[in-house]
C-alpha positions in Angstrom: 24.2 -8.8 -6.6 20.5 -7.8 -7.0 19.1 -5.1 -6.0 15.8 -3.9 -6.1 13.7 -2.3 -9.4 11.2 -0.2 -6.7 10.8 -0.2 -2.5 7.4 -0.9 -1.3 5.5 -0.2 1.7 2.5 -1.8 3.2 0.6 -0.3 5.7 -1.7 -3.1 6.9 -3.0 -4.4 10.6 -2.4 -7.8 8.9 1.6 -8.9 9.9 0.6 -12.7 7.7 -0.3 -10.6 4.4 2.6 -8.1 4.6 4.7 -11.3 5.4 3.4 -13.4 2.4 3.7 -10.1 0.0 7.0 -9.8 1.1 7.8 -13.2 0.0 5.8 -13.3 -3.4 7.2 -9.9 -4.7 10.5 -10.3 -4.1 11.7 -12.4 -6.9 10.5 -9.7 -8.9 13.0 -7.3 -7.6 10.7 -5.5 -5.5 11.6 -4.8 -1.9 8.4 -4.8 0.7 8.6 -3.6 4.2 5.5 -3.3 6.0 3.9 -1.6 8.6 1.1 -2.6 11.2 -0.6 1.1 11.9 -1.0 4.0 9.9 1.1 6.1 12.3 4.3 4.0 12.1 3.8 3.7 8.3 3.1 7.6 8.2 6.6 7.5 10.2 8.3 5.3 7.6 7.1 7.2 4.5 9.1 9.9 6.3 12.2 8.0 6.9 11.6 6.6 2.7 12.6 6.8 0.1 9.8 4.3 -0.7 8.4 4.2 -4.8 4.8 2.8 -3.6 2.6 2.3 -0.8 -0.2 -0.2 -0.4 -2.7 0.9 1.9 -5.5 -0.5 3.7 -8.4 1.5 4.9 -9.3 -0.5 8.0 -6.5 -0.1 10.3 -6.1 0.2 14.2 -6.1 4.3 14.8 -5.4 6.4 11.8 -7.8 5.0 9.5 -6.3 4.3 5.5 -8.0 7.3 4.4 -6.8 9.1 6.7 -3.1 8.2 6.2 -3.9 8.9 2.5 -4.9 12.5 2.6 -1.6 12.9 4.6 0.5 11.5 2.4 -1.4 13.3 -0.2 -0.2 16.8 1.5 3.2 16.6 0.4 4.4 13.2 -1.7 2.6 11.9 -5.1 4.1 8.4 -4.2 1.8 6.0 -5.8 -0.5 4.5 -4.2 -3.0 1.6 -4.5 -5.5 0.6 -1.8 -6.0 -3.0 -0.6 -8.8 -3.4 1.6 -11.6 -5.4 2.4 -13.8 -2.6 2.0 -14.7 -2.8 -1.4 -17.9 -1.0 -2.0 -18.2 2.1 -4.3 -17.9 4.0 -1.5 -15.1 3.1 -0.4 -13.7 3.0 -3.8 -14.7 6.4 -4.7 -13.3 7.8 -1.5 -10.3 6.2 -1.9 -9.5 7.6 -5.6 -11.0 11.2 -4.2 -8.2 11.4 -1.8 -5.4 10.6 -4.5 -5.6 6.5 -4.8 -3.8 5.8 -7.7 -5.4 2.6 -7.9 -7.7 0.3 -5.5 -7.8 -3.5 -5.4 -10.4 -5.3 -2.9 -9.8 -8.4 -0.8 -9.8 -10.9 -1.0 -7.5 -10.7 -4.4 -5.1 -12.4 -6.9 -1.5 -11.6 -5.8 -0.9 -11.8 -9.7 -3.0 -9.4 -10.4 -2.0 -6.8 -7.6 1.6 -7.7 -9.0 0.2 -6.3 -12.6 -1.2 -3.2 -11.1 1.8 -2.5 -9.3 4.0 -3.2 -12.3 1.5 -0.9 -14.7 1.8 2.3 -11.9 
Protein backbone atom coordinates (compact mmCIF):
# COMPACT_ATOMS: atom_id res chain seq x y z
CA UNK A 1 0.00 0.00 0.00
CA UNK A 2 0.96 3.62 -0.62
CA UNK A 3 0.96 6.04 1.56
CA UNK A 4 1.67 9.50 1.24
CA UNK A 5 5.44 11.39 1.12
CA UNK A 6 3.68 14.90 2.67
CA UNK A 7 -0.33 16.01 3.54
CA UNK A 8 -1.33 19.10 1.95
CA UNK A 9 -3.87 21.65 2.53
CA UNK A 10 -5.56 24.15 0.27
CA UNK A 11 -7.36 26.84 1.51
CA UNK A 12 -9.06 28.27 -1.65
CA UNK A 13 -12.88 29.66 -2.34
CA UNK A 14 -12.28 27.62 -5.62
CA UNK A 15 -13.82 23.82 -4.80
CA UNK A 16 -12.78 22.96 -9.08
CA UNK A 17 -8.99 23.95 -8.38
CA UNK A 18 -8.68 22.13 -4.91
CA UNK A 19 -10.51 19.21 -6.85
CA UNK A 20 -8.14 19.17 -9.86
CA UNK A 21 -4.92 19.64 -7.44
CA UNK A 22 -6.21 16.86 -5.60
CA UNK A 23 -6.14 14.76 -8.58
CA UNK A 24 -2.77 15.93 -10.27
CA UNK A 25 -0.71 15.60 -7.00
CA UNK A 26 -1.66 12.53 -6.02
CA UNK A 27 0.30 10.17 -8.05
CA UNK A 28 3.14 11.85 -6.61
CA UNK A 29 2.33 10.66 -3.15
CA UNK A 30 1.06 13.76 -1.92
CA UNK A 31 -2.29 13.84 -0.10
CA UNK A 32 -4.53 17.21 -0.74
CA UNK A 33 -7.46 18.14 1.23
CA UNK A 34 -8.90 21.42 0.73
CA UNK A 35 -10.75 23.96 2.26
CA UNK A 36 -13.22 26.69 0.94
CA UNK A 37 -12.73 29.63 3.71
CA UNK A 38 -9.97 30.59 5.73
CA UNK A 39 -11.83 29.83 9.03
CA UNK A 40 -12.50 26.16 8.26
CA UNK A 41 -8.94 25.82 6.92
CA UNK A 42 -7.60 27.73 10.15
CA UNK A 43 -9.87 24.88 11.86
CA UNK A 44 -8.14 22.04 9.91
CA UNK A 45 -4.53 23.28 10.43
CA UNK A 46 -5.62 22.63 13.97
CA UNK A 47 -7.06 19.31 13.63
CA UNK A 48 -3.37 18.60 11.17
CA UNK A 49 -0.91 17.24 11.07
CA UNK A 50 -0.61 18.79 7.61
CA UNK A 51 3.33 19.33 6.05
CA UNK A 52 2.16 22.41 3.65
CA UNK A 53 -0.55 24.74 3.05
CA UNK A 54 -1.34 26.51 -0.12
CA UNK A 55 -3.10 29.69 0.41
CA UNK A 56 -4.93 32.04 -1.50
CA UNK A 57 -5.27 35.70 -0.50
CA UNK A 58 -8.77 36.37 -1.85
CA UNK A 59 -11.06 34.32 0.08
CA UNK A 60 -14.67 34.76 1.46
CA UNK A 61 -14.11 36.31 5.21
CA UNK A 62 -10.67 35.86 6.64
CA UNK A 63 -8.70 37.08 3.93
CA UNK A 64 -5.17 34.81 2.91
CA UNK A 65 -3.14 37.14 4.74
CA UNK A 66 -4.96 37.18 7.33
CA UNK A 67 -5.00 33.29 7.85
CA UNK A 68 -1.21 33.63 7.26
CA UNK A 69 -0.15 35.78 10.12
CA UNK A 70 -2.26 33.20 12.18
CA UNK A 71 -0.73 30.44 11.24
CA UNK A 72 2.45 32.29 11.54
CA UNK A 73 1.68 32.76 15.50
CA UNK A 74 2.36 29.32 16.34
CA UNK A 75 3.32 26.66 13.25
CA UNK A 76 6.35 27.32 10.65
CA UNK A 77 4.33 24.84 8.32
CA UNK A 78 5.41 25.84 4.88
CA UNK A 79 3.59 27.74 3.08
CA UNK A 80 3.27 28.99 -0.59
CA UNK A 81 0.61 31.44 -1.74
CA UNK A 82 -1.52 30.92 -4.89
CA UNK A 83 -3.50 33.73 -5.83
CA UNK A 84 -4.63 35.71 -8.51
CA UNK A 85 -3.29 38.65 -6.94
CA UNK A 86 0.02 38.78 -8.27
CA UNK A 87 1.35 42.26 -7.94
CA UNK A 88 4.53 43.16 -5.90
CA UNK A 89 2.36 44.08 -3.39
CA UNK A 90 0.83 41.41 -2.93
CA UNK A 91 3.86 39.41 -3.24
CA UNK A 92 5.85 41.39 -0.77
CA UNK A 93 3.03 41.12 1.71
CA UNK A 94 2.74 37.73 1.39
CA UNK A 95 6.63 36.83 2.04
CA UNK A 96 6.44 39.73 5.03
CA UNK A 97 3.98 37.66 6.81
CA UNK A 98 6.02 34.28 6.54
CA UNK A 99 5.17 32.95 2.71
CA UNK A 100 7.63 30.59 2.09
CA UNK A 101 7.04 30.92 -1.48
CA UNK A 102 4.27 32.67 -3.76
CA UNK A 103 3.02 31.48 -7.21
CA UNK A 104 0.42 33.75 -9.19
CA UNK A 105 -2.58 32.46 -11.19
CA UNK A 106 -3.04 31.58 -13.50
CA UNK A 107 0.02 28.87 -13.25
CA UNK A 108 1.67 25.64 -14.48
CA UNK A 109 0.60 22.81 -12.10
CA UNK A 110 4.18 21.51 -13.03
CA UNK A 111 5.71 24.12 -11.85
CA UNK A 112 3.74 24.58 -8.47
CA UNK A 113 4.52 20.75 -8.17
CA UNK A 114 8.44 21.81 -8.37
CA UNK A 115 8.08 24.49 -5.77
CA UNK A 116 6.32 22.23 -3.50
CA UNK A 117 8.79 19.46 -4.07
CA UNK A 118 11.90 22.11 -3.56
CA UNK A 119 10.14 23.42 0.11
Amino acid sequence: MNTPDAKILIIDDDRELGEMLAEFLSPDHLDVSACLSGEDGLEALRGGPYDLLILDIMLPGMNGLDVLKEVRKDSEIPVIMLTARGDDVDRILGLEFGADDYLAKPFNPRELLARIKAI
